[in-house]
C-alpha positions in Angstrom: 323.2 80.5 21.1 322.2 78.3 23.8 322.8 79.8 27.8 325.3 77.9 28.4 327.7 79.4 25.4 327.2 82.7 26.5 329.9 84.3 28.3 327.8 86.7 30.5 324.0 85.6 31.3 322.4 88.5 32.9 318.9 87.5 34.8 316.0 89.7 36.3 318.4 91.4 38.1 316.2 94.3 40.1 318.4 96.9 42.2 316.5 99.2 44.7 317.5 102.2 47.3 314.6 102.7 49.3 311.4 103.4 47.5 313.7 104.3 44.4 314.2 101.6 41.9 317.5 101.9 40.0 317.4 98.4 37.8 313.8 96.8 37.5 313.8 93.2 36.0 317.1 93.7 33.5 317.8 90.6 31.9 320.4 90.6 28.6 323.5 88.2 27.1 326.7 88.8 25.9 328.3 85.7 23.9 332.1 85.3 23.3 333.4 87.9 20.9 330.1 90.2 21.2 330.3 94.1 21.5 327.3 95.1 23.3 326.2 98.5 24.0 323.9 99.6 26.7 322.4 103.2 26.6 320.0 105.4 28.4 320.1 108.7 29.9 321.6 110.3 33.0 320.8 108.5 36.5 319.1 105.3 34.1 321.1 102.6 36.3 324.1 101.8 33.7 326.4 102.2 36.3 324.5 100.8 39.0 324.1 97.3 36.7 327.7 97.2 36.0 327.8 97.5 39.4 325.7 94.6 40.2 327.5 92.4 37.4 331.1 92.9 38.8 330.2 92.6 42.1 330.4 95.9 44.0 326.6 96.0 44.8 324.0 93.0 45.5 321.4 92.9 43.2 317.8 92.5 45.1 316.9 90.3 43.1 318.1 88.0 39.8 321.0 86.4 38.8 324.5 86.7 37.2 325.8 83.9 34.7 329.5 84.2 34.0 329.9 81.1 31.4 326.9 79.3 33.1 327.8 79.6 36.8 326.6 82.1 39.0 328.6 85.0 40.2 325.9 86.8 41.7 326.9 87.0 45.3 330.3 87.1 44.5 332.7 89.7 45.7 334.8 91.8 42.9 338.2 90.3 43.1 336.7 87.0 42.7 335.0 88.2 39.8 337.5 89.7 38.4 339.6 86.9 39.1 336.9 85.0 36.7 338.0 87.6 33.8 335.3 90.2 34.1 337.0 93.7 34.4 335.6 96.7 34.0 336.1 101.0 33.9 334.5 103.2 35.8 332.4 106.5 35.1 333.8 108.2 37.8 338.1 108.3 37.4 340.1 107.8 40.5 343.6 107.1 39.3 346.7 106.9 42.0 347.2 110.4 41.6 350.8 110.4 43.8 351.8 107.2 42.0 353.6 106.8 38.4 350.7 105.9 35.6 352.8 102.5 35.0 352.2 101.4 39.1 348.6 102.9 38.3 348.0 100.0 36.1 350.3 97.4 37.6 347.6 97.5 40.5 345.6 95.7 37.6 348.1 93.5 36.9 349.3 92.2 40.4 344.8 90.3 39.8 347.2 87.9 37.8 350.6 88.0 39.4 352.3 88.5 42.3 355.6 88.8 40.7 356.3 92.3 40.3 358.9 92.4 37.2 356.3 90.6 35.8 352.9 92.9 36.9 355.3 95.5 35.5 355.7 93.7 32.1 351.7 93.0 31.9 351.0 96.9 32.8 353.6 98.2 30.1 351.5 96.0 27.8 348.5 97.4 28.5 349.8 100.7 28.7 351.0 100.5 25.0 347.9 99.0 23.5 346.0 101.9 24.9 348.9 104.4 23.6 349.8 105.7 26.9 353.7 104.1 27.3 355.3 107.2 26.6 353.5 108.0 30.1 354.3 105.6 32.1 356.8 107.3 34.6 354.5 110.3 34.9 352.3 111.0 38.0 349.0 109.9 37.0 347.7 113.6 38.1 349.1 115.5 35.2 347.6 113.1 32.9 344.3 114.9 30.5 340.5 113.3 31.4 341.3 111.6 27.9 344.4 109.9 29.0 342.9 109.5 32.1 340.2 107.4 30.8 342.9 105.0 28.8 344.6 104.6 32.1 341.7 103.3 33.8 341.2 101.2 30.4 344.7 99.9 30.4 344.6 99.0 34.1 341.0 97.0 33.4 343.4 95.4 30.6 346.3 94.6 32.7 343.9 91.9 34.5 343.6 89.9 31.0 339.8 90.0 31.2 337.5 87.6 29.0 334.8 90.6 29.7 335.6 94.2 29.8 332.5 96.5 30.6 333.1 100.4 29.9 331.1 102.6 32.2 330.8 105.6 30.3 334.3 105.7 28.1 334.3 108.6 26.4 332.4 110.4 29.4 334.1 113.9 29.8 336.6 113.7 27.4 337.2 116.3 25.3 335.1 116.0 21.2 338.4 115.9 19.7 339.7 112.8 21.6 336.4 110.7 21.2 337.5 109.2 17.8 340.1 107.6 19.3 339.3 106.3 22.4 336.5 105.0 20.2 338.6 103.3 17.4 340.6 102.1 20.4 337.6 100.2 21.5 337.0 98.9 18.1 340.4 97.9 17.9 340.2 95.7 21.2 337.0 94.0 20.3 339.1 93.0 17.0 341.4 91.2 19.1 338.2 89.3 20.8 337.5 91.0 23.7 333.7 91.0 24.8 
């Protein structure tokens, strides 16, 4: 595929603390439709280069391609604005708000209407099989469900991207299988 039919055109991107080098030189493409996985262990810099494609940390050095055009020194909300959404490793749901406002906050990227940012999150919310939750605090929700909340509330922005930081991270063996059929199931309906 040629660069410009790629949806996400990472370049040389280098991230550094100090003397400690958390991304050195990571280039990689994801085209339309793609499910890409990106493994290492503990402390390797996956987070930190999610972080440097959506936008919460500069990269030092290297580029970011979303569809052709550079989003490198962009700040999140434009980015995700663009379509590019993603979850993180470490959850920090709303805990004193209902899990339905929890993932309206997604949706309100899209709308400021909100009967309609509720609509969007109730979507979500059922395609990640959490809507019989959706007037519960998010703090009595399980790590598992947890996870789908900050999954649905990625979703409620109607991203072109999604990038998973660690999804089944901490979730209990028995609920792996379906957070990861879940995941099979969305790149089915195109997601990248």
């Amino acid at each position: 595929m040629p660069v410009a039919t790629m949806l996400l055109d990472v370049r040389g991107v280098t991230k550094r603390y100090g003397g400690l080098v958390a991304n050195s030189n990571i280039s990689f493409q994801v085209g339309y439709g793609e499910l890409v996985g990106i493994i290492g262990p503990n402390g390797a810099g996956k987070s930190t280069l999610f972080d440097l494609v959506t936008g919460f940390q500069p990269a030092d050095e290297g580029q970011v391609l979303l569809e052709g055009e550079s989003v490198t020194r962009l700040r999140p909300d434009e980015i995700s604005r663009r379509g590019v959404a993603r979850t993180f490793q470490k959850l920090k749901p709303f805990t004193q708000m209902t899990v339905v406002e929890n993932v309206m906050v997604g949706a309100f990227q899209k709308t400021t209407v909100p009967a309609r940012a509720r609509r969007e999150a109730m979507e979500a919310l059922d395609r990640v099989g959490l809507a019989d939750k959706a007037e519960a605090h998010a703090r009595v929700l399980s790590t598992g469900q947890r996870k789908r909340l900050e999954l649905a509330r990625a979703l409620a922005t109607q991203p072109r991207l999604l990038l998973l930081d660690e999804v089944t991270g901490g979730v209990d063996q028995r609920s792996i299988p379906a957070l990861v059929d879940l995941v099979r199931r969305l790149h089915g309906e195109g997601a990248s």
